[in-house]
MMTF fields as JSON, N, C-alpha, C and O atoms, coordinates in Angstrom:
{
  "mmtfVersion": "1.0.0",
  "mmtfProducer": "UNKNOWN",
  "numBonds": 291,
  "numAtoms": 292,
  "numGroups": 73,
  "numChains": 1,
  "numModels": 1,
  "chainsPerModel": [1],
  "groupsPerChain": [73],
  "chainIdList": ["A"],
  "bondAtomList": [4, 2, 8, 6, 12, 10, 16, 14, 20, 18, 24, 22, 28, 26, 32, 30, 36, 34, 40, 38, 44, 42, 48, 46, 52, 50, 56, 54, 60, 58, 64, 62, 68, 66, 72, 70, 76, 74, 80, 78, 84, 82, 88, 86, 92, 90, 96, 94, 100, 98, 104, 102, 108, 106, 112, 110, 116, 114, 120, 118, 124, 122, 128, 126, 132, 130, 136, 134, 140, 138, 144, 142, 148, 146, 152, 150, 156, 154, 160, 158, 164, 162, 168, 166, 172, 170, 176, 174, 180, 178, 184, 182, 188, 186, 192, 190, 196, 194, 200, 198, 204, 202, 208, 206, 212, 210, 216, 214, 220, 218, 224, 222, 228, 226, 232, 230, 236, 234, 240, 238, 244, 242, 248, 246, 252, 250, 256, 254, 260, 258, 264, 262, 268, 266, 272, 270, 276, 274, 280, 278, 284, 282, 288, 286],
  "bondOrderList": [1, 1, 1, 1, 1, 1, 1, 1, 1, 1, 1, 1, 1, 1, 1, 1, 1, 1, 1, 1, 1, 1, 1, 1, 1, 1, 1, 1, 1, 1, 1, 1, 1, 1, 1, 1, 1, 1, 1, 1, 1, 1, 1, 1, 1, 1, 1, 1, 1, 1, 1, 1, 1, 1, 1, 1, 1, 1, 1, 1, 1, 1, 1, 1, 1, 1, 1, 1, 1, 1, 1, 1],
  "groupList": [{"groupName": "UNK", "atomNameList": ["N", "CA", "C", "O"], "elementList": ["N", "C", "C", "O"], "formalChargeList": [0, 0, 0, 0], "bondAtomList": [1, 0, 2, 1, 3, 2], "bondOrderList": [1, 1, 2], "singleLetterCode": "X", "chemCompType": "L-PEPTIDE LINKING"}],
  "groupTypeList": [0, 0, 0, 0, 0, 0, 0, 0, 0, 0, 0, 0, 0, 0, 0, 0, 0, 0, 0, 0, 0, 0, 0, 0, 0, 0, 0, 0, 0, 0, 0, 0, 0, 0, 0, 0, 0, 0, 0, 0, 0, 0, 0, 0, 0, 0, 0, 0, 0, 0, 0, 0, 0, 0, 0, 0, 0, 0, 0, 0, 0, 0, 0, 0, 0, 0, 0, 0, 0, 0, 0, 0, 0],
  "groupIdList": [1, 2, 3, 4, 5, 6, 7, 8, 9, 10, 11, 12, 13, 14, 15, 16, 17, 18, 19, 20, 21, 22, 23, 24, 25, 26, 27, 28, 29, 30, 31, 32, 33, 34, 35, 36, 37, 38, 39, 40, 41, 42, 43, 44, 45, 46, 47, 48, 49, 50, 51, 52, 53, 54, 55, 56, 57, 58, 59, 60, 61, 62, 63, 64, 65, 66, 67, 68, 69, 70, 71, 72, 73],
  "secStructList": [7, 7, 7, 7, 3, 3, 7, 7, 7, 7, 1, 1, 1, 3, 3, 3, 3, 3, 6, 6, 1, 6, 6, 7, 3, 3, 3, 3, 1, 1, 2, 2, 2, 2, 2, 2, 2, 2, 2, 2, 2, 2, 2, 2, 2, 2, 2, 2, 2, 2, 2, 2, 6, 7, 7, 7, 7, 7, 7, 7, 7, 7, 7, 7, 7, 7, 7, 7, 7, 7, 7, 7, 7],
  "xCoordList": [119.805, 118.638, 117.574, 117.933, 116.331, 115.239, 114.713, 114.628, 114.198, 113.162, 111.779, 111.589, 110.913, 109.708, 109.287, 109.107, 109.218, 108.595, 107.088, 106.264, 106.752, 104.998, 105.311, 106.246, 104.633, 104.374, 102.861, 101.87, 103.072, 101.66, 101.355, 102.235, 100.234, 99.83, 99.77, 99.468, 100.082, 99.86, 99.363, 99.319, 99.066, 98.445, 99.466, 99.164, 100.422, 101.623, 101.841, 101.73, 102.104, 103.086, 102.701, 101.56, 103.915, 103.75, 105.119, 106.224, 104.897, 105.858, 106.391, 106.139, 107.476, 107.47, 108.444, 109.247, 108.396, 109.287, 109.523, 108.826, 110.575, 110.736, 110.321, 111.146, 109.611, 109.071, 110.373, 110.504, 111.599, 112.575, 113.765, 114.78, 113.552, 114.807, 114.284, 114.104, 114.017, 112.904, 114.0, 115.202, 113.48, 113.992, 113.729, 113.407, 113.849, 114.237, 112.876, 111.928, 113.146, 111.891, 112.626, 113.603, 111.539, 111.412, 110.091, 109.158, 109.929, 109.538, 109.32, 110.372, 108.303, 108.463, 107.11, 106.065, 107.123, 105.704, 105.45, 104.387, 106.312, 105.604, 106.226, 107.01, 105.716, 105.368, 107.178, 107.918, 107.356, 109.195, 109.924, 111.094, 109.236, 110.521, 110.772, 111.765, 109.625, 109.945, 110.285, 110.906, 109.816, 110.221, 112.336, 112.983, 113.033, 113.959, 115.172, 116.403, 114.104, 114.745, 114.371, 115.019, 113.588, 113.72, 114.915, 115.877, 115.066, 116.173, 117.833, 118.722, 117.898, 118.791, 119.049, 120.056, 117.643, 117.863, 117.991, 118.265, 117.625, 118.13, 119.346, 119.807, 120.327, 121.872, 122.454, 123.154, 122.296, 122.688, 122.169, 122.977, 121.357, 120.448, 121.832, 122.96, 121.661, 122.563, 124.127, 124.889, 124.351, 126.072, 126.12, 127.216, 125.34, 125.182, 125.711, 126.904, 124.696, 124.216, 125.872, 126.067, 126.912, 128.191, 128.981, 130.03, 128.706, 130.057, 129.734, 130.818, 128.888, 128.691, 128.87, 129.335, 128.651, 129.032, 127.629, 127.6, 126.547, 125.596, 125.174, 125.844, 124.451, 123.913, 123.161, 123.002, 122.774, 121.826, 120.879, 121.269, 119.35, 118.452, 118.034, 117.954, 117.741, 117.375, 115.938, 115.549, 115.276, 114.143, 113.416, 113.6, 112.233, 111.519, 109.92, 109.091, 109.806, 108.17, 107.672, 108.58, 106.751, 106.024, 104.876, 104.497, 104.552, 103.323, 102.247, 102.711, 101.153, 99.88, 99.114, 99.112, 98.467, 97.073, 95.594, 95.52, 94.623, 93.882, 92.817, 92.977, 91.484, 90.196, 89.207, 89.052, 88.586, 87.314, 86.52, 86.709, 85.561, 84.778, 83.717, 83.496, 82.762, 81.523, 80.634, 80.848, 79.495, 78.695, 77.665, 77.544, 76.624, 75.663, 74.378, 74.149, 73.933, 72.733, 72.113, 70.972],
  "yCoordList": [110.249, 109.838, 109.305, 108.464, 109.693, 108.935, 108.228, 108.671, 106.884, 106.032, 105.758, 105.457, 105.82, 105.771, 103.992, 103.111, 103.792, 102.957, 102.3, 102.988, 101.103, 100.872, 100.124, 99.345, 100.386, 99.2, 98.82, 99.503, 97.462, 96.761, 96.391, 96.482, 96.085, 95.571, 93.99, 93.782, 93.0, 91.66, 90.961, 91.57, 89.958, 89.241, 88.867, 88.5, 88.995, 89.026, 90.441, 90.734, 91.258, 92.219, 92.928, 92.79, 94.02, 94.702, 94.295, 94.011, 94.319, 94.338, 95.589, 96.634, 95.258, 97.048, 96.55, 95.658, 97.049, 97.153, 98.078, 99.003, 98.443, 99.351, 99.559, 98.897, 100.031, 100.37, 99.941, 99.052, 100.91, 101.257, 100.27, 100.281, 99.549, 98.638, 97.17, 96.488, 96.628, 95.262, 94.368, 94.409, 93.694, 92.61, 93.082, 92.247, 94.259, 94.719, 94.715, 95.031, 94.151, 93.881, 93.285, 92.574, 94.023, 93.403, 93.368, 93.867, 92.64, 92.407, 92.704, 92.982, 92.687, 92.836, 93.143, 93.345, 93.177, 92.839, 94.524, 94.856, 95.414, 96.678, 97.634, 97.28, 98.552, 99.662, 100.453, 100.76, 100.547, 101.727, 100.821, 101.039, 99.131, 98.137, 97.886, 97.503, 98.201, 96.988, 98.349, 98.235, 100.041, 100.84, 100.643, 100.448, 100.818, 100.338, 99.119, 99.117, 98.074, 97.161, 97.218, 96.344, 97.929, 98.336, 99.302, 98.862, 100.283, 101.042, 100.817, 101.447, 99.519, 98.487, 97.585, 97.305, 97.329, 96.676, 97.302, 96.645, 99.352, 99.821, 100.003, 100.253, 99.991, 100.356, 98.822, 98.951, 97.557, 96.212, 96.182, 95.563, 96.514, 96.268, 97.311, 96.82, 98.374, 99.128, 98.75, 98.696, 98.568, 98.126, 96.91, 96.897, 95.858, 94.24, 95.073, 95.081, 95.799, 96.667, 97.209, 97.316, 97.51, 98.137, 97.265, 97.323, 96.202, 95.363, 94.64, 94.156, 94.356, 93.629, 94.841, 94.47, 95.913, 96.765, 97.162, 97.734, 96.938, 96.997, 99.101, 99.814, 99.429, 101.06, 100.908, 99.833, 102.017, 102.044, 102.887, 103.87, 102.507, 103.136, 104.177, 104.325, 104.957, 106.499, 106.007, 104.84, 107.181, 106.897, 107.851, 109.068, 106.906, 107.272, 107.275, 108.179, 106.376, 106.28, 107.299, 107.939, 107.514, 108.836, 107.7, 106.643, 108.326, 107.911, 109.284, 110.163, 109.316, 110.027, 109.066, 107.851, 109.748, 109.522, 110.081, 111.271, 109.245, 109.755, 109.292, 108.192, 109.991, 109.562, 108.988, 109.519, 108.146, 108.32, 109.494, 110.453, 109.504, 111.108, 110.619, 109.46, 111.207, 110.895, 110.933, 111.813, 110.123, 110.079, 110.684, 110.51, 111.641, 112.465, 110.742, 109.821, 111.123, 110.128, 109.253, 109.312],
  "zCoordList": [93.954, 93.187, 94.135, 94.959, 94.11, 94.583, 93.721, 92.576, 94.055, 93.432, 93.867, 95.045, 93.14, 93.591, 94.199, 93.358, 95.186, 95.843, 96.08, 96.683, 95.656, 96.161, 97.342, 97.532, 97.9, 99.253, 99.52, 99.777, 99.358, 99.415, 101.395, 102.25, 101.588, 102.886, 102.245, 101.07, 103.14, 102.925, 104.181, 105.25, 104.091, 105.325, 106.483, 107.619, 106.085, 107.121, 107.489, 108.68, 106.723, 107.017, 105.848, 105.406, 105.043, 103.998, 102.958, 103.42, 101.927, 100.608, 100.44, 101.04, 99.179, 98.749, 97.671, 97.945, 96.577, 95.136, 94.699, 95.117, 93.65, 92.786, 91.434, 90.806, 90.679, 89.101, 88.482, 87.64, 89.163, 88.052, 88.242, 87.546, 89.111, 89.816, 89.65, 90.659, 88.299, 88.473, 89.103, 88.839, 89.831, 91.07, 92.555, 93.399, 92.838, 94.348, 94.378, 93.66, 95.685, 96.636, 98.084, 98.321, 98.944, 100.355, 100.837, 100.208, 102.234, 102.525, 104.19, 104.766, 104.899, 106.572, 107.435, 106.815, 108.735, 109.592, 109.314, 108.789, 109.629, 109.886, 108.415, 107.534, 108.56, 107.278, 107.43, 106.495, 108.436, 108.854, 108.608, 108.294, 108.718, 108.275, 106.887, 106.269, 106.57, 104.965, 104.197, 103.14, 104.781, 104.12, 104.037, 103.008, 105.818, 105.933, 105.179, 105.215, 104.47, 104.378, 102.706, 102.131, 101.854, 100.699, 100.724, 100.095, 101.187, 100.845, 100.878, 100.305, 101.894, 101.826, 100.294, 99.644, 100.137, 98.939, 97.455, 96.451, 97.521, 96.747, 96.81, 95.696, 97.866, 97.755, 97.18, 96.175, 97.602, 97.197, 95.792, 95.1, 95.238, 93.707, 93.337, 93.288, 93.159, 92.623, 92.684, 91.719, 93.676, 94.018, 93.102, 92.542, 92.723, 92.182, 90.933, 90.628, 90.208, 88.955, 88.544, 87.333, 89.352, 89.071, 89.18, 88.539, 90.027, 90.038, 88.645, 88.317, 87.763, 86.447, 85.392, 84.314, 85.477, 84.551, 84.017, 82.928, 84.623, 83.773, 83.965, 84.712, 83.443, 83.809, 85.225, 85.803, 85.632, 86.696, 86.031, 85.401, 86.142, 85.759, 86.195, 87.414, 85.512, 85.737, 87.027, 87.06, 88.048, 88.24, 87.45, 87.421, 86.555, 85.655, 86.545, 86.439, 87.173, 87.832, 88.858, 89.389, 89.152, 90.074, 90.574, 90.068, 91.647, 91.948, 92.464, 93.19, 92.109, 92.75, 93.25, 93.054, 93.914, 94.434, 93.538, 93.232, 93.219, 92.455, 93.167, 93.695, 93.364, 93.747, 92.94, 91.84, 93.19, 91.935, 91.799, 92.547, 90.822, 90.566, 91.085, 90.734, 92.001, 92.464, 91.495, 90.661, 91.285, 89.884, 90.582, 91.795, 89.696, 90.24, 90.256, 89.472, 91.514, 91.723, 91.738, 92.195]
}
């Protein structure tokens, strides 16, 4: 399964959470880390998620990229 990931820039470093995984989050100085250390925290979020019996959530979220529309003039 893939999950869709945001990662924010912060004044330290960058964030990053999951849509479909509410709780998981990390944190870190560079962009390969906090990507790194989210995907850590999707295998621990999930493993937590089985040892209680609970489901694991489907990934439901997507992300695009959208531009604004240039306004004529």
């Amino acid at each position: 399964m893939k999950y869709a990931v945001v990662v924010e820039k912060s004044k330290t470093g960058f964030a990053a959470y999951v849509p479909d995984l509410p709780g998981c989050v990390a944190t870190a100085r560079t962009r390969p880390l906090v990507l790194a250390r989210i995907r850590d925290a999707i295998e621990f979020h999930i493993e937590g998620l089985k040892e209680d019996g609970q489901p694991i959530p489907k990934p439901t979220s997507h992300v695009d990229y959208v531009a604004p529309r240039k306004r004529a003039g």
